[in-house]
Every structure is written in structure tokens, then in C-alpha cells.
LOTI-398641 format. One record per residue: residue in one letter; x, y, z of N, C-alpha, C in turn. Coordinates in steps of 0.2 Angstrom, whole numbers, padded with zeros to 4 digits, always signed. Example, Ala and Ser with C-alpha at 12.3 -4.5 7.8 and 13.67 -1.06 7.14 Angstrom:
2
A+0066-0028+0039+0062-0022+0039+0066-0016+0039 S+0064-0011+0035+0068-0005+0036+0064+0000+0039 
! end
This chain:
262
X+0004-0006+0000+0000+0000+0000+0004+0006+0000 X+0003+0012-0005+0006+0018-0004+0002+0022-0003 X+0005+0028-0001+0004+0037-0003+0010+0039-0006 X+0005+0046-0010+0010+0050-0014+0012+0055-0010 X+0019+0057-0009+0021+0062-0005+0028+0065-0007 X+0029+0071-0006+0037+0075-0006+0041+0066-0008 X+0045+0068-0012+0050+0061-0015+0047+0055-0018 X+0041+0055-0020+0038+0051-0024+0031+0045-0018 X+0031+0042-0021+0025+0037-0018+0029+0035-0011 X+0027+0033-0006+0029+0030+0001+0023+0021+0001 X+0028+0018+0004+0024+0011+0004+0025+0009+0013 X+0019+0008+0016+0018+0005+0022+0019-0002+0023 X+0022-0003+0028+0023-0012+0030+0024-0013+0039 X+0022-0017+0040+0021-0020+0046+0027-0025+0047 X+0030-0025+0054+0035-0031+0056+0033-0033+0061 X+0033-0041+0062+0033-0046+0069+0039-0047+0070 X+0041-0044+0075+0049-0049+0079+0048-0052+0082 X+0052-0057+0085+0053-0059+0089+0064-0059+0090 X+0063-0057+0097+0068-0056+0101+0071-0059+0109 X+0078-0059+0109+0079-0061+0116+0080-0055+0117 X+0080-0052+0124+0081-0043+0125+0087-0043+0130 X+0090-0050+0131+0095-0048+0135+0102-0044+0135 X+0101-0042+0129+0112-0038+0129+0108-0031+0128 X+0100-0031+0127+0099-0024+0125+0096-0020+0130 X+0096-0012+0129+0094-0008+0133+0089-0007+0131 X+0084-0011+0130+0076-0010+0129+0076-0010+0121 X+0071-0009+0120+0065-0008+0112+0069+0000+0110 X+0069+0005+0112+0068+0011+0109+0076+0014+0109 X+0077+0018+0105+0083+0019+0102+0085+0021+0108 X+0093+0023+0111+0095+0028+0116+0102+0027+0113 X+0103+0032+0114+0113+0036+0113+0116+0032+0117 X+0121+0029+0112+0126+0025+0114+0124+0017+0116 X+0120+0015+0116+0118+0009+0120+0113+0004+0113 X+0115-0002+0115+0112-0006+0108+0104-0007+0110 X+0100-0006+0106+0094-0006+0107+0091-0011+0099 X+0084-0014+0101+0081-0017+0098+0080-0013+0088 X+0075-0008+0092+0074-0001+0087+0080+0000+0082 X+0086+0000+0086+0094+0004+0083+0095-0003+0078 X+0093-0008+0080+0096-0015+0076+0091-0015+0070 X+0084-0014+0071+0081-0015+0065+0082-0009+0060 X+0083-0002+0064+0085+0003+0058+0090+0002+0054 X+0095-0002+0057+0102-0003+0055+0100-0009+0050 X+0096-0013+0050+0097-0019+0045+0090-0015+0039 X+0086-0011+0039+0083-0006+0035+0086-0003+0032 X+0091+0000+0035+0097+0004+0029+0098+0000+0026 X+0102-0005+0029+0104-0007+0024+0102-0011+0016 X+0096-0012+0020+0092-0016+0014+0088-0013+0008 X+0087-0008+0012+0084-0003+0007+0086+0003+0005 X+0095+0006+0007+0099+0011+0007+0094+0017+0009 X+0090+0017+0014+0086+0025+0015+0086+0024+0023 X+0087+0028+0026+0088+0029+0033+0080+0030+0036 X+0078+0023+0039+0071+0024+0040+0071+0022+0049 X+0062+0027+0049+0064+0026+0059+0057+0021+0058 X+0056+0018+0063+0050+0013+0066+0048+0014+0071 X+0043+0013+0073+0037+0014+0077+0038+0006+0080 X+0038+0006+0087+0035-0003+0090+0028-0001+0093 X+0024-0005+0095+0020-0006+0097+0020-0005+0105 X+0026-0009+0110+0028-0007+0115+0034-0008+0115 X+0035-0004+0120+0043-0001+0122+0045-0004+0128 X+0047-0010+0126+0051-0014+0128+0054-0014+0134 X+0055-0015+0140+0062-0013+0144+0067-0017+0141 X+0073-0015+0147+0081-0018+0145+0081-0025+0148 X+0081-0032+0144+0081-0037+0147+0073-0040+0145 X+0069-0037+0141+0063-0041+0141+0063-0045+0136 X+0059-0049+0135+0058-0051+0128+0052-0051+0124 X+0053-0053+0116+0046-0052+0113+0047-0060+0110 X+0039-0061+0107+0037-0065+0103+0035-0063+0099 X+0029-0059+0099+0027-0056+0094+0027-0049+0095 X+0031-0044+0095+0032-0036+0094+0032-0034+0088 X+0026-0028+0088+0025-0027+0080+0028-0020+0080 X+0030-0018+0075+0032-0012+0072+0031-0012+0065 X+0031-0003+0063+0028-0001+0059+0032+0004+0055 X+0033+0004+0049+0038+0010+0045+0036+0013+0038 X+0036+0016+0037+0036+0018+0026+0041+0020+0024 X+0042+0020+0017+0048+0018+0013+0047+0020+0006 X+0053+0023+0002+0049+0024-0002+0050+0015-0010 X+0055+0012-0005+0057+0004-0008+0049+0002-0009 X+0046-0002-0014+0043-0006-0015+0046-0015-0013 X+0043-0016-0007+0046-0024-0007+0041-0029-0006 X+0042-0034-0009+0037-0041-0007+0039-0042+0001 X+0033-0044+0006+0034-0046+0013+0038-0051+0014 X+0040-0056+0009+0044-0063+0009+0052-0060+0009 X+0054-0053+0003+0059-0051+0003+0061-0049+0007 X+0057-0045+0012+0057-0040+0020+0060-0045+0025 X+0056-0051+0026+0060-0054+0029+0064-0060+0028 X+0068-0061+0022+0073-0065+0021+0078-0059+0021 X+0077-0055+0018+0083-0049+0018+0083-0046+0024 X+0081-0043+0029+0080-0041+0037+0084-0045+0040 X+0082-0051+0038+0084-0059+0044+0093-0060+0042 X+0092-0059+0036+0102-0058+0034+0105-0052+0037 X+0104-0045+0038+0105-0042+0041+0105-0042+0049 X+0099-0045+0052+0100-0043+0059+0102-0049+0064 X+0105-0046+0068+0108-0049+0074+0106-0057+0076 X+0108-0063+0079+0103-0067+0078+0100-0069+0083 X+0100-0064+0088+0093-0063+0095+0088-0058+0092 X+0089-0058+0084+0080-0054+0084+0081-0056+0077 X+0075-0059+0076+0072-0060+0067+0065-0058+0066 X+0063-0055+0061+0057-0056+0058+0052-0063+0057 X+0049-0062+0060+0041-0067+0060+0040-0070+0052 X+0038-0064+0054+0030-0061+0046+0031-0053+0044 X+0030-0049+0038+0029-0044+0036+0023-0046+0032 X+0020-0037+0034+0013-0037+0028+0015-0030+0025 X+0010-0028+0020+0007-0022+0019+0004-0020+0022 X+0005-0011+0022-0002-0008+0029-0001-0002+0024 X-0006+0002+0025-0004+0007+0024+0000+0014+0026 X+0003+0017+0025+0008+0022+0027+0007+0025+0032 X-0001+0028+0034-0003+0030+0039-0003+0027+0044 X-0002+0019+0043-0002+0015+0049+0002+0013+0053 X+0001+0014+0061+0005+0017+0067+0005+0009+0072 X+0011+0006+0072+0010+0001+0077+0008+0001+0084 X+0009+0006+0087+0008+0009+0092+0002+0013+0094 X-0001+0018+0092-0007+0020+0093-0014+0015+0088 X-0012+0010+0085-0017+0007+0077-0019-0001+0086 X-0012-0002+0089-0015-0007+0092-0020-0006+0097 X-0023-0014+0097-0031-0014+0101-0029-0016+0108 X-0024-0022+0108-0023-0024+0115-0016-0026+0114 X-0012-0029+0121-0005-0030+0120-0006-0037+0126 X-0004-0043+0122-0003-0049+0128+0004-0047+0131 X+0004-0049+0137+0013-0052+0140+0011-0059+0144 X+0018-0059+0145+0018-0066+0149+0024-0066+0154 X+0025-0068+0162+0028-0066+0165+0029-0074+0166 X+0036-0077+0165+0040-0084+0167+0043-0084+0172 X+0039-0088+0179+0043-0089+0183+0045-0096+0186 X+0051-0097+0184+0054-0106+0185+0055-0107+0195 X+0049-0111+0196+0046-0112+0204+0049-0119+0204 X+0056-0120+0208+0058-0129+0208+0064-0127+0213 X+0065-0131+0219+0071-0130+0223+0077-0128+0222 X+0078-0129+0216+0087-0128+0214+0086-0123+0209 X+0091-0118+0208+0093-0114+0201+0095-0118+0195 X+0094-0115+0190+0095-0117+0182+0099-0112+0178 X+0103-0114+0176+0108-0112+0173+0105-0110+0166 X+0102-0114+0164+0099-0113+0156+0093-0111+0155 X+0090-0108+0162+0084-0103+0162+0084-0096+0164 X+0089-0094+0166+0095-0086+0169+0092-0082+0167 X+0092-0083+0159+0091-0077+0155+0082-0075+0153 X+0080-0082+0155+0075-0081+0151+0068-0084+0156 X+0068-0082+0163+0063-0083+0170+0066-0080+0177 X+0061-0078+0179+0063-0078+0187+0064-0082+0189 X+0069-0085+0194+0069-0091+0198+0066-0088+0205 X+0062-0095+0207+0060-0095+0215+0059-0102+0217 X+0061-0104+0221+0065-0109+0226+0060-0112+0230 X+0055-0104+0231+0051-0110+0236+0044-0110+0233 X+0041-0115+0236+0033-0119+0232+0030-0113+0233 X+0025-0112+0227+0021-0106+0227+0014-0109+0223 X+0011-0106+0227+0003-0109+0225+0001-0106+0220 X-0002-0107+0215-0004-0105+0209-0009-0104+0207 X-0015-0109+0210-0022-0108+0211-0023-0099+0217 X-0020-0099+0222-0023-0092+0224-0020-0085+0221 X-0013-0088+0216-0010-0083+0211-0015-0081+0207 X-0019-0086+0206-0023-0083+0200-0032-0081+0202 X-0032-0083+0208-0038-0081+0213-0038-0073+0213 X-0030-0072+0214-0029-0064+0217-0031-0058+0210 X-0028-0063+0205-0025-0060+0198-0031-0059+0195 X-0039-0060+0196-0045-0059+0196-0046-0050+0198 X-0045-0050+0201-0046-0042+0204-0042-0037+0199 X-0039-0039+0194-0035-0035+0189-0040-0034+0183 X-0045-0037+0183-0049-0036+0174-0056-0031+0176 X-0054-0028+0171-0059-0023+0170-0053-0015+0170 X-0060-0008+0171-0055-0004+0170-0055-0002+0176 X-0048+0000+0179-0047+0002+0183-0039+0008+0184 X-0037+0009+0191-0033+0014+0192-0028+0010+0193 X-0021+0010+0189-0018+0006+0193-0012+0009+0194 X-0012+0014+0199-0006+0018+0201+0001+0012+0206 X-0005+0008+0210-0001+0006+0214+0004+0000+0211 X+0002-0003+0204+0008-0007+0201+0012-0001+0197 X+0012+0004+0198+0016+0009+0194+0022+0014+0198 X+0029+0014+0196+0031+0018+0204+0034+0025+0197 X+0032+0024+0192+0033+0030+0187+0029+0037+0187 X+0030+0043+0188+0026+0049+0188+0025+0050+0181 X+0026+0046+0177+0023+0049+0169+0018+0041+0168 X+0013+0037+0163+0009+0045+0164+0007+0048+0169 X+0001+0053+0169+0000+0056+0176-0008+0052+0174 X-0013+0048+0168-0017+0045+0168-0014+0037+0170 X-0016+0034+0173-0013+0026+0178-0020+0025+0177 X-0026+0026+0171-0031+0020+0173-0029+0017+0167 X-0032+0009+0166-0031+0005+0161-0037+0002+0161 X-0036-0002+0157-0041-0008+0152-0039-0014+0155 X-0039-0019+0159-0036-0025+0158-0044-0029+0156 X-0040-0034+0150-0045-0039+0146-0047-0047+0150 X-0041-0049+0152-0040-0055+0154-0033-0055+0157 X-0032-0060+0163-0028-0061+0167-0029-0067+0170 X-0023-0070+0172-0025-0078+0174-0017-0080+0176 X-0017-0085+0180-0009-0087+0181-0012-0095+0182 X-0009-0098+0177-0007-0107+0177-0001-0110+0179 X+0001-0117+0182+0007-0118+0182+0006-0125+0177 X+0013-0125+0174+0015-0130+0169+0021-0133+0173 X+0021-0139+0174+0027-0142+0178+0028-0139+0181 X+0038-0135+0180+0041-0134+0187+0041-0126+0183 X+0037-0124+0177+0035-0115+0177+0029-0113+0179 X+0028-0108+0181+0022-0102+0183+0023-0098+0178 X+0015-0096+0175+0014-0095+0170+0009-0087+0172 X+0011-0082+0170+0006-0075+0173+0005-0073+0166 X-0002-0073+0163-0002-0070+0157-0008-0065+0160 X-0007-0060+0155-0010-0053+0155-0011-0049+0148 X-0018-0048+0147-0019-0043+0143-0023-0036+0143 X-0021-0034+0140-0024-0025+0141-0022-0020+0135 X-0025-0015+0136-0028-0011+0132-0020-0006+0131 X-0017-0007+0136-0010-0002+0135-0008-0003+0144 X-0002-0004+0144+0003-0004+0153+0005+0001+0155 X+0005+0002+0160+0014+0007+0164+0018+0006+0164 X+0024+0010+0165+0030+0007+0168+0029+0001+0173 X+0032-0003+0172+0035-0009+0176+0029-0012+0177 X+0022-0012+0176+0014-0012+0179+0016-0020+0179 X+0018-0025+0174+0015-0029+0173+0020-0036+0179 X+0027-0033+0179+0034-0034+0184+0031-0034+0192 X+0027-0028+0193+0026-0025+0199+0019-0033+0202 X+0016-0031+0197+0010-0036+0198+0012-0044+0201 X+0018-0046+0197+0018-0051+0197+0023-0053+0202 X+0027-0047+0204+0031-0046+0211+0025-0051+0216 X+0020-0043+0216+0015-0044+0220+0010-0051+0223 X+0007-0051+0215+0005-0061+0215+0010-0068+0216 X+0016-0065+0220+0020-0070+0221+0023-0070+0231 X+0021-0064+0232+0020-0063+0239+0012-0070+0240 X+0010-0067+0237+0000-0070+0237+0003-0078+0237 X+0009-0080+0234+0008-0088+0231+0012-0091+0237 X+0017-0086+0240+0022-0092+0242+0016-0086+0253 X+0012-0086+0253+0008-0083+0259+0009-0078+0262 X+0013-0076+0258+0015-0068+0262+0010-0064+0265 X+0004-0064+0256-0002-0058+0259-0006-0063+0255 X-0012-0060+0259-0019-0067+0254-0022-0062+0248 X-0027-0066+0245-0030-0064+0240-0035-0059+0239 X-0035-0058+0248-0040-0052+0249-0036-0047+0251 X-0029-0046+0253-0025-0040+0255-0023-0040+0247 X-0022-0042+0243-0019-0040+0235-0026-0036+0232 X-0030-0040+0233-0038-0034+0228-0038-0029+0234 X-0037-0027+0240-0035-0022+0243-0030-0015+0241 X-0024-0022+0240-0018-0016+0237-0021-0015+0231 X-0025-0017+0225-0025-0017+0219-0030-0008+0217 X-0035-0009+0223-0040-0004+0224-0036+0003+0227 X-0029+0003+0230-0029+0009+0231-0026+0013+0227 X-0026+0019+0225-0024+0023+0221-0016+0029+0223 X-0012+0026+0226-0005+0028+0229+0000+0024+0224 X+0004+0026+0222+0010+0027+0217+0014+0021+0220 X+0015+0017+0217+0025+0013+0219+0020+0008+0225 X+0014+0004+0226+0012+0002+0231+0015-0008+0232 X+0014-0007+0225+0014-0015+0224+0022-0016+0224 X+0024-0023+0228+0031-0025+0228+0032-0029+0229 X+0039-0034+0227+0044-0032+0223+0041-0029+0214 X+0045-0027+0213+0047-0027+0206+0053-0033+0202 X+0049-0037+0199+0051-0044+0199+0058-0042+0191 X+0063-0046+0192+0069-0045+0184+0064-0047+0180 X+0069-0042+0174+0065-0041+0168+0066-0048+0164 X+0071-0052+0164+0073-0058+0160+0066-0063+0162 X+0059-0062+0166+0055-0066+0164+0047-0065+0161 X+0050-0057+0157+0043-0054+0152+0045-0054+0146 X+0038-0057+0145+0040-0058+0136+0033-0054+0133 X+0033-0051+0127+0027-0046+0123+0025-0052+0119 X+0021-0057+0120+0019-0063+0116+0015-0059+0112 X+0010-0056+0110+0006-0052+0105+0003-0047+0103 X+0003-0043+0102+0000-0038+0098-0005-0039+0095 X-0012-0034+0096-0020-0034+0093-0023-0030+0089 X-0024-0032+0082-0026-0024+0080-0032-0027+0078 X-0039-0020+0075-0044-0023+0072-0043-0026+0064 X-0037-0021+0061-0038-0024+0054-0031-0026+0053 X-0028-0032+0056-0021-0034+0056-0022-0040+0059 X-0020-0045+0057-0018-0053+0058-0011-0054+0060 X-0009-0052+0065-0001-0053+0065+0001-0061+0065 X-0006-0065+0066-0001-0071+0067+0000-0076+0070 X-0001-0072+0077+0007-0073+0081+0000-0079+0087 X+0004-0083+0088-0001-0089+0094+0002-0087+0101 X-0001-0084+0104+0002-0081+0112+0002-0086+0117 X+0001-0094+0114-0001-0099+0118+0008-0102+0117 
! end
């Protein structure tokens, strides 16, 4: 899909990544530091010799990872989706590849165009540490109940304030949208998924700090829908490491990304 604009026609296209987020300072560009954004502009130069910026859908922290992160660019190259990503996938690093590419149109914004954002919060619950999960779960050592994990995580759907998972002053709006909320256990991992309309800072880390007090009996499931109702900054704690949140999918009305968030 194009427009015609200053420099001839612009063609719109949509990107699925999928990434490990550990050597990077987050999704979005910053001076001096390797970022996800900075890798896919750099593998766009090169493919298409035009100096192009992207748009993600969320912005990432340092340490997180995606499965399906969409971002969004125009160009004035006409390329087939199949070229986009065999030629991106040559070019980029190999803790981040392209999915799937579409055509969208030029005016379309991965970030303001999405409907909802899944995540998924991994946490490996078994007595001993693991070496070849470091990078990519929480560990915790001791048995944590999972059934009242997810009794608690009830009280998060629908809309509400959620300052107290937030310890950020921007934005200064903290109500949200949550769709669906649940925590499963699979073997020896704990499973936090969460969908919503758009996050905080930390909202989703903070929560599942929180839902982890509730599991191993810190606090029960009525002091958590408690903390969850008040409307005071920085309430919910810990703030769990980022190496156990992953952006499994992105929601749009007119976009199929694809992506199986199971």
C-alpha cells in the first residue's frame, strides 16, 4: 500500500519480531547503548539504502523479551513481505528475526493502530537454580501456590486505576483496560499472562512481584484486591527482573499478525 508524498509514492509495511532482549537496553533507540529499534533501523538501511525510523508497538524494557512485537515503517522501496524478511533476517543480529511482514498502509501506526498488548511473565518455581533458564525466567526456590496466584490476579480485569503497580510519575493518567488475566502452572514453570488495552511502567513486573507474595503466603488474596484498589504510586512489591517478560502479541482490528500467544 502507498501514498504519494514529497519524494515520490511511500509504501507502508508492518513487522513481527521476535527477540531475546538480554544484551539490550530496551525496544527504543538511546545514545550510545544497543537497542532493539537501533538493530532493526540498521538492518533497514541497509536493505533498502534509506535511513528509516519505526514505530514498535511497546517499548520494551532492558532485558525483556518479545514474541510477537509489531512495528511499523514507510519507505519509499517497494518490497514483497517474503523479501522483507529474508533480507532483514540476513542483516539482523541473531537474538532478533522477523516473524512475518505485511502491507499496511503508510498512515499506519503500530503503536497508537493497536487494540490490545498480551505479555507473559515466566517464573521457574523448583528448589534448585538453572543455569539454562537465567536469562529467560525468574527463579524461586520456594513452592508457590498457583491456584490463589490466580484467585488474586481476578481483581486486575476490567478498568481500573492502577497507580499502585506503577512507581513512574509519567503518565500522570494510571487507569487502564485489563481484558484477561490468569496465572497457570506447567510443571516446574508459573505462567502470569495478561492482557490490556495499553501498561505502565513496570505495571506488569510489579504485579507479578505482587502475585508472588500472594503464592508463596505472604499476603492473601483479599490484602492483594486491597492493594490493587488503592490509588497511591509505587504500592505493589517487589518489582520482579526483567529476563521473565516476554510481549507474546500484539491486537489490531484490521491486522492478523499471526502470532499464537499460547
Amino acid at each position: 500500500m502507498r501514498s504519494e508524498g514529497e519524494g515520490g509514492p511511500r509504501f507502508g509495511y508492518a513487522l513481527v519480531l521476535e527477540y531475546e532482549g538480554t544484551r539490550y537496553a530496551g525496544f527504543q533507540v538511546q545514545p550510545h547503548l544497543p537497542t532493539i529499534q537501533g538493530e532493526v533501523e540498521k538492518a533497514l538501511q541497509s536493505l533498502t539504502g534509506e535511513r528509516v525510523r519505526v514505530t514498535g508497538a511497546s517499548r520494551t524494557d532492558a532485558g525483556v523479551h518479545a514474541r510477537g512485537q509489531v512495528v511499523s515503517f514507510s519507505t519509499t522501496r517497494e518490497l514483497e513481505p517474503e523479501t522483507l524478511v529474508r533480507g532483514l533476517n540476513y542483516y539482523l543480529p541473531e537474538d532478533i528475526a522477523v516473524q512475518r511482514a505485511f502491507r499496511v498502509e503508510p498512515s499506519f501506526n503500530a503503536r497508537r493502530s493497536a487494540r490490545s498488548r498480551e505479555y507473559r511473565y515466566i517464573i521457574l518455581n523448583r528448589p534448585t537454580p538453572s543455569p539454562l533458564w537465567r536469562n529467560w525466567a525468574y527463579q524461586f526456590q520456594r513452592s508457590l501456590n498457583a491456584e490463589a496466584m490466580d484467585e488474586a490476579c481476578q481483581a486486575l480485569i476490567g478498568e481500573h486505576d492502577f497507580a499502585p503497580f506503577t512507581g513512574s510519575s509519567e503518565p500522570v493518567n494510571t487507569v487502564r483496560n485489563v481484558y484477561r488475566a490468569g496465572v497457570q502452572r506447567r510443571g516446574e514453570l508459573i505462567l502470569f499472562d495478561i492482557e490490556a488495552n495499553a501498561f505502565l511502567p513496570q505495571q506488569i513486573r510489579a504485579t507479578a512481584g505482587a502475585l508472588v507474595n500472594v503464592g508463596r503466603d505472604k499476603i492473601t488474596a483479599s490484602a492483594f484486591r486491597e492493594l490493587a484498589q488503592r490509588k497511591e504510586r509505587g504500592l505493589a512489591r517487589p518489582v520482579l527482573p526483567p529476563q521473565g517478560l516476554y510481549l507474546m502479541k500484539v491486537n489490531y482490528d484490521n491486522l492478523e499478525t499471526g502470532c499464537d500467544s499460547e
